[in-house]
N, C-alpha and C positions, 0 to 999 in steps of 0.2 A: 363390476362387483357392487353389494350392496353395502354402502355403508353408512354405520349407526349415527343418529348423532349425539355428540359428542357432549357429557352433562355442562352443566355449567358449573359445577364447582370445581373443576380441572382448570380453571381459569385464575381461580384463586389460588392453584398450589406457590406460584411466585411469591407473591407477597406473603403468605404461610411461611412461605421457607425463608424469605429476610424478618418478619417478626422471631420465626424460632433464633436464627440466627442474631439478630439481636437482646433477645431474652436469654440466648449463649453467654455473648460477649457482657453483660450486667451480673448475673452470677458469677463468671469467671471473676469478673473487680471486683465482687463483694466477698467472694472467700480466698480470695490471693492473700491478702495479711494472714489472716488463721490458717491458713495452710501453712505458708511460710513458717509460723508461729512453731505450729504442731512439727513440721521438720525440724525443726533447730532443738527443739527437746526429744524428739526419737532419734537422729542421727549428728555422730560429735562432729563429723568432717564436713558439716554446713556450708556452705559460706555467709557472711556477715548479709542483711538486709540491704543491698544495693537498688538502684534504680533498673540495671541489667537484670539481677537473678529477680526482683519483681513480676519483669518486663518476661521474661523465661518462662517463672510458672504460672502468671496469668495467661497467657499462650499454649502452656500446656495442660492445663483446666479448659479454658476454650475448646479445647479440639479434642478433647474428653466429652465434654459435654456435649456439645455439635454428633460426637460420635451416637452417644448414646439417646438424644432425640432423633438419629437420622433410622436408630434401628429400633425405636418405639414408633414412628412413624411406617417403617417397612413393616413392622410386627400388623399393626390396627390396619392397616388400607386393606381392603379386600382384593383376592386376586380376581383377574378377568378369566373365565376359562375361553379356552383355546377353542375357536369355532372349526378348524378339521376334526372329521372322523374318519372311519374309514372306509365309509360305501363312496366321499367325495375322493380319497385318494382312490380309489378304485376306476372312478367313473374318470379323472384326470386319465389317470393311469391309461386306461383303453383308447381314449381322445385323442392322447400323445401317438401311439401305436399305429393306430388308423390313419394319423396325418400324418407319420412317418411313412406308410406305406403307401400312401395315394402322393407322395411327391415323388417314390420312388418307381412309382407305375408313371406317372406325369416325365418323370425323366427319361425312361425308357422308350417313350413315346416321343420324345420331343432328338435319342440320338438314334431310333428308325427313319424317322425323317431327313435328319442330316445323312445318313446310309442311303437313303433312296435317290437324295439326290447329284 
């Protein structure tokens, strides 16, 4: 088969994807207290600012945001289309059949043989 090659900016998407995820994890610590804040004035059954419920919704801002770079990224990337169409499944198509048939002429010939002898 003939294949393309491959750009080189598919090289970089690692390091893309640990800078997003660490520009993740800096946002999540910088709005953990104000988040935190803004809960504890919209709901009465808070709990008090601990080191755990910290440690909780910065984790669950992290993976908030992680979420929502991961589908701003799927959004922008362009898709690849798909190189089948259908004169190539056609022309498979036929290839398969024919070698289907010529192993099954090939076998027939191969238990006259063993018959004759």
């Amino acid at each position: 088969m003939n294949k393309k090659k491959e750009s080189r900016g598919k090289a970089f998407w690692p390091v893309l994807g640990l800078l997003l995820a660490i520009s993740a994890g800096l946002l999540a610590w910088v709005f953990t207290n104000p988040t935190i804040d803004f809960l504890k004035k919209n709901l009465r059954s808070f709990p008090p600012a601990t080191p755990t419920v910290t440690l909780i919704v910065g984790v669950i801002l992290f993976a908030l945001l992680i979420l929502i770079f991961s589908l701003l990224v799927a959004i922008a990337v362009p898709k690849r289309k798909s190189d089948v169409n259908e004169a190539k499944l056609v022309k498979e198509r036929s290839e398969m059949v024919r070698a289907k048939a010529a192993r099954k002429i090939h076998q027939r010939e191969i238990n006259r043989q063993n018959k004759a002898r």
